[in-house]
C-alpha beads as a LAMMPS data file, in Angstrom:
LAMMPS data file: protein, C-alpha beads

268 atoms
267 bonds

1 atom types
1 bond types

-500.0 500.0 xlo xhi
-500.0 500.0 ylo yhi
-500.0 500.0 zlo zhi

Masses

1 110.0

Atoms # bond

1 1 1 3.611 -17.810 20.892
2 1 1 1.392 -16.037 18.152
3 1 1 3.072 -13.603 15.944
4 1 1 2.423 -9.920 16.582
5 1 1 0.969 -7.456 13.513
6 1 1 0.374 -4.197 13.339
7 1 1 -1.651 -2.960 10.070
8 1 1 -2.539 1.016 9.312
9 1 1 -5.255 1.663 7.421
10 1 1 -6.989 -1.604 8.607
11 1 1 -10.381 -0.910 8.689
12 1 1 -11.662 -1.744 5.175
13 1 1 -10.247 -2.397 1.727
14 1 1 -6.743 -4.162 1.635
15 1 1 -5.474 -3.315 5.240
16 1 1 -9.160 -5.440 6.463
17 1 1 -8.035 -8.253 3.940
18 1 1 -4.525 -8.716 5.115
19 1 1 -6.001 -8.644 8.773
20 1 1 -8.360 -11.434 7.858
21 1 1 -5.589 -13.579 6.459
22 1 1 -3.254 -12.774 9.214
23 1 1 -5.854 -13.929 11.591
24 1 1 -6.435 -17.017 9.621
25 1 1 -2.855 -17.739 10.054
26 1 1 -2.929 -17.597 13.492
27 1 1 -1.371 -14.103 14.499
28 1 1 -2.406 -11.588 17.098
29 1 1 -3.608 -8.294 14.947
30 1 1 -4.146 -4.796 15.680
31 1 1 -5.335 -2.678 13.967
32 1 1 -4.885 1.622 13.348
33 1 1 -7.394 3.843 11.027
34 1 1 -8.519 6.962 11.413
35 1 1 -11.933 5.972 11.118
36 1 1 -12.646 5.130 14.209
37 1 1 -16.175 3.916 14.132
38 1 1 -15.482 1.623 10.910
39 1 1 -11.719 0.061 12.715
40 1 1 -13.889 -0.715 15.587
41 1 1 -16.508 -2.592 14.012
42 1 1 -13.715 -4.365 11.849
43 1 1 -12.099 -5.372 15.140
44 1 1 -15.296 -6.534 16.313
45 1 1 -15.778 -8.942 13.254
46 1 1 -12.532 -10.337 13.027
47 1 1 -11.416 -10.610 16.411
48 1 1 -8.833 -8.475 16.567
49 1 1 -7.328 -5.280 18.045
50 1 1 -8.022 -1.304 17.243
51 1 1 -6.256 1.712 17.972
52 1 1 -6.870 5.082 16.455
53 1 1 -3.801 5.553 14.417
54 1 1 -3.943 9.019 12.021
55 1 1 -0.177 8.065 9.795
56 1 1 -0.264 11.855 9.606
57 1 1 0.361 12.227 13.092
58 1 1 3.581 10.847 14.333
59 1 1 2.387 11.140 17.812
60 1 1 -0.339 8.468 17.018
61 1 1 2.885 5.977 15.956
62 1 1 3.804 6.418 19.605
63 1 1 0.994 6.010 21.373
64 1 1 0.928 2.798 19.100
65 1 1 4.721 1.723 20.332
66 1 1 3.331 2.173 23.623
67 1 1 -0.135 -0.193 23.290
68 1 1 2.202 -3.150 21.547
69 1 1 4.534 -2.952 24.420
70 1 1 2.237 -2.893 26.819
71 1 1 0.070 -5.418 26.353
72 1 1 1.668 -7.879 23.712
73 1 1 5.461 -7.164 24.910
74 1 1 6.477 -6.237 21.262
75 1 1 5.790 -6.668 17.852
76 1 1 6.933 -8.692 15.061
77 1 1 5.440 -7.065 11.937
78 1 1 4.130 -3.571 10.909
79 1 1 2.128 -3.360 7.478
80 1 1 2.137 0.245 6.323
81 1 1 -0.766 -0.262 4.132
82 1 1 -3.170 3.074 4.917
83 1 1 -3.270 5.234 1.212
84 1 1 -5.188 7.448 -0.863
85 1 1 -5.010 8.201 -4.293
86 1 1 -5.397 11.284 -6.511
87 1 1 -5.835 11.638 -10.395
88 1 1 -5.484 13.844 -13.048
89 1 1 -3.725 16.263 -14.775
90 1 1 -0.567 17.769 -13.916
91 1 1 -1.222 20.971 -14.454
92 1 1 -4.560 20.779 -13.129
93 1 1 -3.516 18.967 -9.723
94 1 1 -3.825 21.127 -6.905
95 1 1 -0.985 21.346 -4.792
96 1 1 -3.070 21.060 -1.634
97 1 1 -3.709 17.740 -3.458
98 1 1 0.038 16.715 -3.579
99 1 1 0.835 17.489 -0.097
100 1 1 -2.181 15.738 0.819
101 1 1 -1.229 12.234 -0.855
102 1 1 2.505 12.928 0.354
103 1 1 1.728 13.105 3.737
104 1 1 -0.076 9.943 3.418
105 1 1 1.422 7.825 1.434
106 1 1 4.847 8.561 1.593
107 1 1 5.398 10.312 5.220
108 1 1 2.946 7.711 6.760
109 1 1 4.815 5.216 6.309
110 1 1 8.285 7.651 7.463
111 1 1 6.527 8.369 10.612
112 1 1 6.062 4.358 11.279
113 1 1 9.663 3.739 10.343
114 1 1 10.529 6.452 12.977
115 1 1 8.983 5.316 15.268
116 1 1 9.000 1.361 15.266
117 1 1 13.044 0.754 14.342
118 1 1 14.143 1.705 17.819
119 1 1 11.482 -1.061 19.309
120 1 1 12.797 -3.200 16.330
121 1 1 16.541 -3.250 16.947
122 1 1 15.720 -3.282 20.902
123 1 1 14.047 -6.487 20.477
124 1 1 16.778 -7.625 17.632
125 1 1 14.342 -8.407 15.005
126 1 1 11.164 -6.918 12.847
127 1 1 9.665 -7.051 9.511
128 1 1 8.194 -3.828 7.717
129 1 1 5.629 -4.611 4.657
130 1 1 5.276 -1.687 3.035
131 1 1 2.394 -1.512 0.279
132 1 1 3.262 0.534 -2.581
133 1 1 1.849 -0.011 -6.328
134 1 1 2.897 -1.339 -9.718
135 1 1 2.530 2.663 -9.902
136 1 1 5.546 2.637 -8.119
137 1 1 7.164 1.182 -11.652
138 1 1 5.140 1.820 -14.314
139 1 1 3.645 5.024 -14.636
140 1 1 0.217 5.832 -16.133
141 1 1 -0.900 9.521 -17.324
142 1 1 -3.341 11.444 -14.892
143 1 1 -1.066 10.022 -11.990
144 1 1 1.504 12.048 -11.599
145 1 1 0.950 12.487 -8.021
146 1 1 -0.160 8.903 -6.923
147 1 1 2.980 7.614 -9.450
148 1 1 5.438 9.531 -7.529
149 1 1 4.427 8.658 -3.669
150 1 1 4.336 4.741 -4.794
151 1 1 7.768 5.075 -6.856
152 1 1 8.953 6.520 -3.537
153 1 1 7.575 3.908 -1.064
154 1 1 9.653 1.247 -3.675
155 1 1 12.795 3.292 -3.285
156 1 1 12.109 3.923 0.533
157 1 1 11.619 0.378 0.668
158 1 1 15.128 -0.518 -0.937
159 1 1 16.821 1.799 0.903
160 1 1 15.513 0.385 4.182
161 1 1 16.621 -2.918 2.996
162 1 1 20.004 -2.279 2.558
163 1 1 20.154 0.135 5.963
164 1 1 18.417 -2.255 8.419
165 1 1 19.441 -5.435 7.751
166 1 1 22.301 -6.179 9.692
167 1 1 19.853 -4.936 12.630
168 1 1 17.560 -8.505 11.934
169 1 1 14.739 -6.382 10.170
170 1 1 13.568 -7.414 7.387
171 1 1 11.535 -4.924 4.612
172 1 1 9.399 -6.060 2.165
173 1 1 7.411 -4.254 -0.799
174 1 1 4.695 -5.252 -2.319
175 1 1 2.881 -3.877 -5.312
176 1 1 -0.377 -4.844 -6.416
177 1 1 -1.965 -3.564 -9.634
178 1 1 -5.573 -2.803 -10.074
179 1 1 -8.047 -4.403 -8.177
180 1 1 -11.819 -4.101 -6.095
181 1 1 -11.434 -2.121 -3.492
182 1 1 -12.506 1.130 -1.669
183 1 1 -9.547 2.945 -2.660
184 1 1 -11.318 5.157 -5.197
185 1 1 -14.064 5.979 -3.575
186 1 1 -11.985 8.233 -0.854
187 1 1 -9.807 9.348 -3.895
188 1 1 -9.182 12.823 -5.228
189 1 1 -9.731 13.992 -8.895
190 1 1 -8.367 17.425 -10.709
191 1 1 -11.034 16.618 -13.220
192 1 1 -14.226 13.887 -13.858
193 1 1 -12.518 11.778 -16.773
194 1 1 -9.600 11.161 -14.054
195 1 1 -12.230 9.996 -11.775
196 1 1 -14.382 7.902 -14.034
197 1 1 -11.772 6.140 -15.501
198 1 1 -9.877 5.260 -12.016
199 1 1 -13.219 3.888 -10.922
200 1 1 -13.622 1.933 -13.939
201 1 1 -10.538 0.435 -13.815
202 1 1 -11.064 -0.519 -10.024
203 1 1 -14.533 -1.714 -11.005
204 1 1 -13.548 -3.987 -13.876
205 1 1 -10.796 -6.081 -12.202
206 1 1 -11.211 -9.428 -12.007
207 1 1 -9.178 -9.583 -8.397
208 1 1 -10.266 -8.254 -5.188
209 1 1 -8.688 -7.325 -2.218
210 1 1 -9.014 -10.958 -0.623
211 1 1 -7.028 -12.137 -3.358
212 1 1 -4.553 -9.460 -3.313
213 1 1 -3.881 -10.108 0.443
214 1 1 -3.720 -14.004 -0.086
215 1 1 -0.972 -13.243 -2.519
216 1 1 0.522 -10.673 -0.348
217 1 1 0.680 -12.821 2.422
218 1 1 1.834 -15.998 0.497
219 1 1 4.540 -13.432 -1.102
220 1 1 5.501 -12.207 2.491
221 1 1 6.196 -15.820 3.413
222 1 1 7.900 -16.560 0.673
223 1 1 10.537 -14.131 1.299
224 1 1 9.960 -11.923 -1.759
225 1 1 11.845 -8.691 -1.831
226 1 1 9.475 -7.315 -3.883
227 1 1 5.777 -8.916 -3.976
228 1 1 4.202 -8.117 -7.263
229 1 1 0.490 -9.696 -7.122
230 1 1 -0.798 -9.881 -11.127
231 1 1 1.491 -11.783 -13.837
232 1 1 0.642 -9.420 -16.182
233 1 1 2.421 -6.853 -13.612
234 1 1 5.993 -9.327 -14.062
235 1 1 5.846 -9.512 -17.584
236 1 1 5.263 -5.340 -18.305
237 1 1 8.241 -4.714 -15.533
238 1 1 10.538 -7.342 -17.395
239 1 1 9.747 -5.281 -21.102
240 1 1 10.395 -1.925 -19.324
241 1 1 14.003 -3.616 -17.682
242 1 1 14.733 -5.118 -20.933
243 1 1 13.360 -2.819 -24.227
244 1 1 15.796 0.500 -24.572
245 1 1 13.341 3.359 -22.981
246 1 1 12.604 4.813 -26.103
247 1 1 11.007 1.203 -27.397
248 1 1 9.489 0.949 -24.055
249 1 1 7.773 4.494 -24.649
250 1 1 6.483 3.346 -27.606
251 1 1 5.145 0.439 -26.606
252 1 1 3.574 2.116 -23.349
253 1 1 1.998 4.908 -25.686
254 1 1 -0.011 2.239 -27.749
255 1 1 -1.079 0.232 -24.938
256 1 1 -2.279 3.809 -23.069
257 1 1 -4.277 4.499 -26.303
258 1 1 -5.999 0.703 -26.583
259 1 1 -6.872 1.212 -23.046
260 1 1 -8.474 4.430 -23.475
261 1 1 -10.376 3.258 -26.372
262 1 1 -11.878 0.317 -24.332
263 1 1 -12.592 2.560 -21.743
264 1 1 -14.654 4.548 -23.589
265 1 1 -16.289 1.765 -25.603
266 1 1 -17.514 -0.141 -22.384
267 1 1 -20.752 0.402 -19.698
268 1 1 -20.533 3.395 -18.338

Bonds

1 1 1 2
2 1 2 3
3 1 3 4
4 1 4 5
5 1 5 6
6 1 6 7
7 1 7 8
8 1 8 9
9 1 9 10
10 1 10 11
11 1 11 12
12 1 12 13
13 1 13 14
14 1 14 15
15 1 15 16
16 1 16 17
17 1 17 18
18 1 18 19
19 1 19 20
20 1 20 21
21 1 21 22
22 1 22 23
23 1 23 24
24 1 24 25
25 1 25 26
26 1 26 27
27 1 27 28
28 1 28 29
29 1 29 30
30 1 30 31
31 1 31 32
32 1 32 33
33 1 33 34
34 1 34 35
35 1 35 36
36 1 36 37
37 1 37 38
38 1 38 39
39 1 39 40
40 1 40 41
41 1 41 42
42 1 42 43
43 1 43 44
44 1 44 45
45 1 45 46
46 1 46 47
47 1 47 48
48 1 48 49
49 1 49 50
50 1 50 51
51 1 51 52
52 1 52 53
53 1 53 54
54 1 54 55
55 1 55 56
56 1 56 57
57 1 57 58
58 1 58 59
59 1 59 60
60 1 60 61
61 1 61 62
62 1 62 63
63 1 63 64
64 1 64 65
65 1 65 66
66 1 66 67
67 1 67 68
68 1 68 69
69 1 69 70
70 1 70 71
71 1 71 72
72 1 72 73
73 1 73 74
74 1 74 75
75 1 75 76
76 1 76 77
77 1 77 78
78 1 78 79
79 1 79 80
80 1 80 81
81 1 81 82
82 1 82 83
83 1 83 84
84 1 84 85
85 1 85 86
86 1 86 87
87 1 87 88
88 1 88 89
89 1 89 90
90 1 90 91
91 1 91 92
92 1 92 93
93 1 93 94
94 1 94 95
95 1 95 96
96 1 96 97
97 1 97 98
98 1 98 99
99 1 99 100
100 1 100 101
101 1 101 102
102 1 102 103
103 1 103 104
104 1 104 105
105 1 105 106
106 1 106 107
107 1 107 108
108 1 108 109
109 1 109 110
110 1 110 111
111 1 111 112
112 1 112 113
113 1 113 114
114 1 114 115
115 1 115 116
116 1 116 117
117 1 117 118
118 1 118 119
119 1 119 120
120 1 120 121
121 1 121 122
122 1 122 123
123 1 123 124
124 1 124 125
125 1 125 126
126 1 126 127
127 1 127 128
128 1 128 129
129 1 129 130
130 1 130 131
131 1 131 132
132 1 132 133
133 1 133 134
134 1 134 135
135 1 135 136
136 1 136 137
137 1 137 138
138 1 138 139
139 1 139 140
140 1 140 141
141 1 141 142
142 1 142 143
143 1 143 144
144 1 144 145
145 1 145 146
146 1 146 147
147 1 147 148
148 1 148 149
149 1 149 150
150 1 150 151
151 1 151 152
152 1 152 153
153 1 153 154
154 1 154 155
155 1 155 156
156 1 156 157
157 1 157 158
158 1 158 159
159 1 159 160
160 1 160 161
161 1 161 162
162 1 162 163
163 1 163 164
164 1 164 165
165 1 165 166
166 1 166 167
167 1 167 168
168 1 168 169
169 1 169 170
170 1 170 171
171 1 171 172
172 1 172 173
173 1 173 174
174 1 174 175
175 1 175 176
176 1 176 177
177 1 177 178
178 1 178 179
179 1 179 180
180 1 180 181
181 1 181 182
182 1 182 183
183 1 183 184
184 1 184 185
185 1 185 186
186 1 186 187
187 1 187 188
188 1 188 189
189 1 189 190
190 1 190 191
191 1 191 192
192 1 192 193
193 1 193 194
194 1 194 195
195 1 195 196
196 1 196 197
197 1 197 198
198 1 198 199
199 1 199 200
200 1 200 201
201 1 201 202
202 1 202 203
203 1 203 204
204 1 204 205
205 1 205 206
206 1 206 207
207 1 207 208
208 1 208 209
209 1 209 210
210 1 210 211
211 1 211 212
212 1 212 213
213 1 213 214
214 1 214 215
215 1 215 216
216 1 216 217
217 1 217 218
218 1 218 219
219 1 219 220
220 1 220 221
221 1 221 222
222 1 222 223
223 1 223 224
224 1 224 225
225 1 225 226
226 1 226 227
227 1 227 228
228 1 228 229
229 1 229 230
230 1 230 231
231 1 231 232
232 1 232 233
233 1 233 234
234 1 234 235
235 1 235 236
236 1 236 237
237 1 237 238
238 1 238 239
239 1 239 240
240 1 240 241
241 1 241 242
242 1 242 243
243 1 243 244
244 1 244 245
245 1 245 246
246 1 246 247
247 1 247 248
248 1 248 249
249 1 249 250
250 1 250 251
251 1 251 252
252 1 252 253
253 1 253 254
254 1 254 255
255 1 255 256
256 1 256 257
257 1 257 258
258 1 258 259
259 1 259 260
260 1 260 261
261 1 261 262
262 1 262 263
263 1 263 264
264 1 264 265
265 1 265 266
266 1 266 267
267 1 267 268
């Protein structure tokens, strides 16, 4: 029997990649996005499943609980992958900004919790893959907001660990670094510098979100805890576990200020 997935945000970008793998890998997909004209057409090209899924509305994780028990009898994985992100400034980040991206990124993937444990721990087993960012660990300036909801998925995702275990389900993490994707183009900015330089950073990767999901998936297999896709991404967490924080800070500083100055010396 196939295994069962269930992906939010799975129309385009990342959530689309891992879907494609999945697929590739012989699992039965379905897909949830709020876009309902783009998850259809993604259904339609992949040969999978699509349900309007909103991961600001819990009653949308329901109707989802309801569509996998229905017609697949269960489910064995739920990717909480849907996100947006939003730059600048601290003190020029809106707070209509910050409860946007919170209610996203962080309670999105509360509301799925919510609602898919009781199905999990009915059925005896489950995996969650929750997709955070190396933002979750390291934390660049102009982030503040998008820093804290990933640093809070990582924590969420540790504490779900430890809590649902002994109930046969299974959490994993994973936390890619930059790479091609959509994700900036639905962003929000406090100010145009934020924005250029998030898109510019997206834009200049060398990975995109094929890649990402191959490692993701190969990760997910592997039984990492925590999947980090980029080897630069392992060696930068090992110097922040390792240097005293002040070092660290130091270090971080003078790699912020190379990076801005090849920022602003490339193609605009």
């Amino acid at each position: 029997m196939p295994q069962r997935a269930f992906i939010t945000g799975g129309a385009a970008g990342l959530g689309r990649a891992l879907a494609k793998g999945l697929v590739a890998d012989g699992w039965q997909v379905l897909i949830g996005d709020v876009d309902l004209v783009a998850g259809q057409t993604c259904a339609d090209e992949l040969g999978v499943s699509f349900i309007a899924c909103d991961v600001r509305q819990a009653v949308d994780f329901e109707q989802v609980v309801v569509w996998v028990q229905q017609e697949w009898g269960g489910v064995d994985l739920v990717i909480n992958n849907a996100g947006v992100a939003q730059m600048g400034p601290l003190e020029k980040t809106p707070l209509d900004d910050w409860q946007w991206i919170v209610d996203i990124n962080f309670l999105g993937i509360v509301r799925a919790v919510k609602a898919f444990t009781p199905l999990f721990r009915a059925q005896g087993h489950g995996r969650y893959l929750n997709i955070a960012s190396m933002a979750g660990f390291l934390y660049l300036p102009n982030a503040g907001a998008y820093n804290a909801t990933k640093a809070a998925v990582v924590a969420l995702s540790e504490t779900m660990m430890l809590e649902l275990e002994d109930a046969g389900i299974r959490t994993q993490v994973a936390c890619p670094a930059f790479f091609r994707t959509d994700l900036a183009r639905n962003m929000r900015a406090a100010d145009d510098m934020a924005e250029k330089m998030t898109k510019r950073l997206v834009e200049r990767s060398r990975l995109d979100a094929d890649d990402i999901a191959a490692a993701i998936i190969a990760g997910m297999s592997g039984g990492d805890a925590h999947i980090l896709t980029h080897p630069q991404s392992k060696s930068a967490l090992r110097l922040k576990r390792w240097l005293p924080f002040e070092r660290y800070m130091v270090r971080m500083r003078k790699d912020i200020r190379k990076l801005d100055a090849r920022m602003a010396c490339s193609p605009k």
